[in-house]
C-alpha distance (Angstrom), angle and dihedral (degrees) to the residues before:
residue distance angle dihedral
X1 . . .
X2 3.77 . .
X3 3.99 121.7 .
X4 3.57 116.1 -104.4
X5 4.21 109.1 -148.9
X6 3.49 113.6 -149.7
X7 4.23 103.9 -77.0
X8 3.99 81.1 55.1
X9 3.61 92.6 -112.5
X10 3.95 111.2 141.1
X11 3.84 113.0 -96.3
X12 4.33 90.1 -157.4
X13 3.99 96.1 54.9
X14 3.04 141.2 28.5
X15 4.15 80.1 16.9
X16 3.52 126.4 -115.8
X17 3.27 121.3 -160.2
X18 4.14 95.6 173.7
X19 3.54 102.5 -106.8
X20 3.67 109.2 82.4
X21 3.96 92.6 87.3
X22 3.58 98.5 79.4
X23 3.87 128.8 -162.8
X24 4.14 114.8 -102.4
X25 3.75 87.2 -123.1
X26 3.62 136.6 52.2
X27 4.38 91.6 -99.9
X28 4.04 120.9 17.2
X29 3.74 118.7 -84.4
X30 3.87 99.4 -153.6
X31 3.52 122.5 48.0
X32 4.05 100.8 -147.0
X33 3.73 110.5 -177.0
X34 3.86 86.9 -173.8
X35 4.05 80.6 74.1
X36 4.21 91.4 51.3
X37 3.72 128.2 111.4
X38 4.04 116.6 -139.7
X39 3.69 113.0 -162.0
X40 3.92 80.5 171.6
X41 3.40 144.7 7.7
X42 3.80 116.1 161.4
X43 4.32 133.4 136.5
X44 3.67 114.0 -99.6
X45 3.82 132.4 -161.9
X46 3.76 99.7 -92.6
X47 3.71 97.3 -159.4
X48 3.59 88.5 55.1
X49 3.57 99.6 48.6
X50 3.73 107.8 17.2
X51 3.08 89.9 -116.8
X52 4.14 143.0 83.7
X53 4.04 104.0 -152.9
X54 3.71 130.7 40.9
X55 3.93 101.0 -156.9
X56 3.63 120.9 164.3
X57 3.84 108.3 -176.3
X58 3.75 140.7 169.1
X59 3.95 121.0 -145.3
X60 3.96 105.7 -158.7
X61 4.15 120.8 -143.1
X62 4.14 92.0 20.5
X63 3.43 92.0 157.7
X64 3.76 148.3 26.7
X65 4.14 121.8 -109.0
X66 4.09 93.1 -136.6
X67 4.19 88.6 54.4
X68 3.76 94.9 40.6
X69 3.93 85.2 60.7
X70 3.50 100.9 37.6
X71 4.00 78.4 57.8
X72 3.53 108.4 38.9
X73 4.10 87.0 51.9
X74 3.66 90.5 52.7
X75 3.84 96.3 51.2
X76 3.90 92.2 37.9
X77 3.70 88.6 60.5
X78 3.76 90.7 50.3
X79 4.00 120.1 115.5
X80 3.76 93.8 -155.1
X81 3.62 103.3 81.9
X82 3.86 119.1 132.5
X83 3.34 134.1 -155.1
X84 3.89 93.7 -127.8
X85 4.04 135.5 121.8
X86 3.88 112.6 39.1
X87 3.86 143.5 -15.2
X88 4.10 107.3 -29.8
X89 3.76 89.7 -28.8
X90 3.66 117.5 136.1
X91 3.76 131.3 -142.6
X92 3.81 121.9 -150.0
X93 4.06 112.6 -172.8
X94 4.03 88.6 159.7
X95 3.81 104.1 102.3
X96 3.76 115.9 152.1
X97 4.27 116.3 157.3
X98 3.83 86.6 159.6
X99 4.41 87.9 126.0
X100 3.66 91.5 52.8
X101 3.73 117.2 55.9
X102 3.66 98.8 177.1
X103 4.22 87.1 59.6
X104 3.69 92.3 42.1
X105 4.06 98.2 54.3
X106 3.97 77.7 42.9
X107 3.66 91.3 56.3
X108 3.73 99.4 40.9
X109 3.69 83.5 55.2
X110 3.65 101.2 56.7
X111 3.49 93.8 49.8
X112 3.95 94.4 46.1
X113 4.31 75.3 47.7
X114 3.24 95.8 56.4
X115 4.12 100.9 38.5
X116 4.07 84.7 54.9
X117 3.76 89.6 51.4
X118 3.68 91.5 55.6
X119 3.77 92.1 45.1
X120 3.81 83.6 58.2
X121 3.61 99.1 45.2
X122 3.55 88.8 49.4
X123 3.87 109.3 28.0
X124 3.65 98.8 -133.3
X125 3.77 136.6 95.8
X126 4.27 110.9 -97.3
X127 3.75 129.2 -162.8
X128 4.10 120.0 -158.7
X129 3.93 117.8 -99.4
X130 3.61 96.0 176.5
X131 3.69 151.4 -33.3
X132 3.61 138.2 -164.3
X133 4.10 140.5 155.1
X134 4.40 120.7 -108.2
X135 3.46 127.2 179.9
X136 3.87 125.1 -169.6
X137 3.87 122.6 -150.3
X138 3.31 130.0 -151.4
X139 3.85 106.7 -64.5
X140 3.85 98.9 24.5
X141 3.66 124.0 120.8
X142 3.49 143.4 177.8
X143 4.08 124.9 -125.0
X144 3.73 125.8 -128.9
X145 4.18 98.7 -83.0
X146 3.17 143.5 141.5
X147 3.85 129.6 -139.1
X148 4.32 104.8 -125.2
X149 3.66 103.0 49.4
X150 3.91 137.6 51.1
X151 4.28 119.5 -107.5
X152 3.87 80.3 -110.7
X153 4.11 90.2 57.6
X154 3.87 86.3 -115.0
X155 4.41 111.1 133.1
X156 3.64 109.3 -79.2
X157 3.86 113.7 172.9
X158 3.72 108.5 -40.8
X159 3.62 87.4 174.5
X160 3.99 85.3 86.3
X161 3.31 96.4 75.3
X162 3.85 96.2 146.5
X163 3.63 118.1 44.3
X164 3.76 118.2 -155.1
X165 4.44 121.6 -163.8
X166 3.95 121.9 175.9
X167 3.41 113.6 -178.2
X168 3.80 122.9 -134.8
X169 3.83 124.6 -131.7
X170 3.95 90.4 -95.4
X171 3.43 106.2 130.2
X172 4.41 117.8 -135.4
X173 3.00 140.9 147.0
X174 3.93 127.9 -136.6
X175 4.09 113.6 24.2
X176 3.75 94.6 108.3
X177 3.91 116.3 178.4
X178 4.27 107.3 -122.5
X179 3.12 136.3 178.4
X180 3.42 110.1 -165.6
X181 4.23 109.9 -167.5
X182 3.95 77.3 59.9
X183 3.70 101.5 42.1
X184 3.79 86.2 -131.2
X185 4.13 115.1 148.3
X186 3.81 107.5 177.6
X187 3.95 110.5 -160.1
X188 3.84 91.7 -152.3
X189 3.90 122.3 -133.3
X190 3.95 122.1 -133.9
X191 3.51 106.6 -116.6
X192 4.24 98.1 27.5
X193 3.65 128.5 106.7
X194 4.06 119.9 -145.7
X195 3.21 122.7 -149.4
X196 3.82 129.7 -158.8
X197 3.80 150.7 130.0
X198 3.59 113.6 -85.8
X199 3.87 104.6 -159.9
X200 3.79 126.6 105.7
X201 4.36 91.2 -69.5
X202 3.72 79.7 76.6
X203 3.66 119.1 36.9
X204 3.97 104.5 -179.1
X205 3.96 143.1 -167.2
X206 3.90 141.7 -173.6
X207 3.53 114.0 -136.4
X208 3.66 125.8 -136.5
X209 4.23 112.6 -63.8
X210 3.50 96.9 -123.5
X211 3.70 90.1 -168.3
X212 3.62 148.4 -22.7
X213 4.24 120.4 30.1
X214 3.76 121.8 -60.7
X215 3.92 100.7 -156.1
X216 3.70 119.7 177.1
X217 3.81 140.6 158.1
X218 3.63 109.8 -126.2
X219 3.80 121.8 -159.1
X220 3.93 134.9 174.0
X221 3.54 129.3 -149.2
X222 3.77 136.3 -167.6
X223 4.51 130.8 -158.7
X224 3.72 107.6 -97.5
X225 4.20 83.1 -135.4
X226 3.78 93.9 57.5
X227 3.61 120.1 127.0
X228 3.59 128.9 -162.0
X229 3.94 136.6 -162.1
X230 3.60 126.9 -124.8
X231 4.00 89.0 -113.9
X232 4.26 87.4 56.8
X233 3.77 83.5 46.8
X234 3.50 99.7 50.9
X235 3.49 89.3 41.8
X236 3.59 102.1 51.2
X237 3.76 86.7 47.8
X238 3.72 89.5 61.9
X239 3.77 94.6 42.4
X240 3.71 82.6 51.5
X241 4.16 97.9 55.8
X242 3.78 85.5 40.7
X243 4.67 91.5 57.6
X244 4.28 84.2 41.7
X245 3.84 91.9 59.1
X246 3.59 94.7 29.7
X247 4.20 83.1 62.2
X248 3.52 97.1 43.7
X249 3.82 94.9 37.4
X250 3.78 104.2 25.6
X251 3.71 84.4 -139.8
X252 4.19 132.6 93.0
X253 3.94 100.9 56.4
């Protein structure tokens, strides 16, 4: 018997891979966790981590086709690309819609979208820590990493303690999200957005692109009720010098 994906269309043939049902507007309207995808859901020590709940999640159809273009063409004709992050990946943090207002409220809404669906996921009010737009070519790849802390273990920004990645209709083939301590490898879906926590309970990679252009906006997000010491602070503030001269430089990290 074949597998039916969610729209009831047969996953064996003709195949489905669960985003051809597209929403009626240009970002989803009702965030239906019924529709989500939990490749983990478990309790974690929250003094260790920071954190209570290790969730890594998938919600299908975030997005619609006609916006993903209208995006993806404004960003690919963007001169502000840098050659920053991991192997031949590039990291856009440009993003200006200010001369179309129909785009812009369309923007603001995907990220207000996407910071409710983490407050769902998660249970607990979120504010923004940053945001910005990567694409991988063929041949890039991401090391094993993980989003709070420094390669060398020193504090990076532990205020992205929830890492959020929706995928833009640019089809690939290769760049898989793992995470290896769980034996998790996460064939991502155009169109979906993954949600996660970023810190050291979830070291992560991208594997090689194979093919094609994996293009994604990548955002982070931290608990409104988090509280920091003035050894994180310090730390983060150093972490944070060290990323600003790394970009202008390309040396320091």
């Amino acid at each position: 018997m074949s597998k039916q994906c969610t729209c009831g269309r047969s996953e064996s043939y003709p195949y489905c891979d669960n985003t051809h049902s597209q929403p009626a507007s240009a970002v989803i309207k009702t965030i239906n966790p019924h529709t989500f995808t939990y490749y983990r859901n478990e309790e974690i020590d929250k003094e260790k981590y920071g954190i209570s709940q290790n969730k890594i999640v998938q919600i299908p159809r975030f997005i619609s086709k006609s916006f993903s273009k209208k995006i993806m063409d404004i960003f690919e004709a963007d001169s502000l690309w840098q050659d920053v992050g991991f192997h031949k990946a590039k990291n856009l943090f440009h993003i200006d819609f200010s001369s179309d207002k129909e785009l812009a409220d369309n923007w603001e809404d995907l990220i207000s979208t996407i910071k409710r669906s983490v407050e769902i996921v998660f249970g607990e009010p979120v504010s923004n820590m940053g945001l910005y737009i990567q694409k991988w070519p063929e041949g890039s790849y991401g090391v094993e990493h993980n989003d709070s802390y420094n390669f060398d273990g020193t504090i990076g920004n532990i205020t992205s303690k929830i890492a959020t990645t929706l995928f833009l209709y640019s089809p690939f083939t290769g760049g898989k999200l793992e995470f290896p301590e769980h034996e998790i490898s996460i064939d991502p879906k155009q169109g979906s957005l993954y949600v996660f926590p970023g810190g050291p309970e979830n070291q992560h990679r991208i594997t090689e692109i194979e093919s094609g252009l994996r293009f994604t906006v990548i955002a982070f997000w931290d608990f409104d009720s988090s509280v920091y010491t003035q050894e994180q602070l310090e730390g983060m503030q150093k972490s944070k010098e060290r990323w600003n001269n790394y970009i202008k430089t390309g040396e320091g990290l």
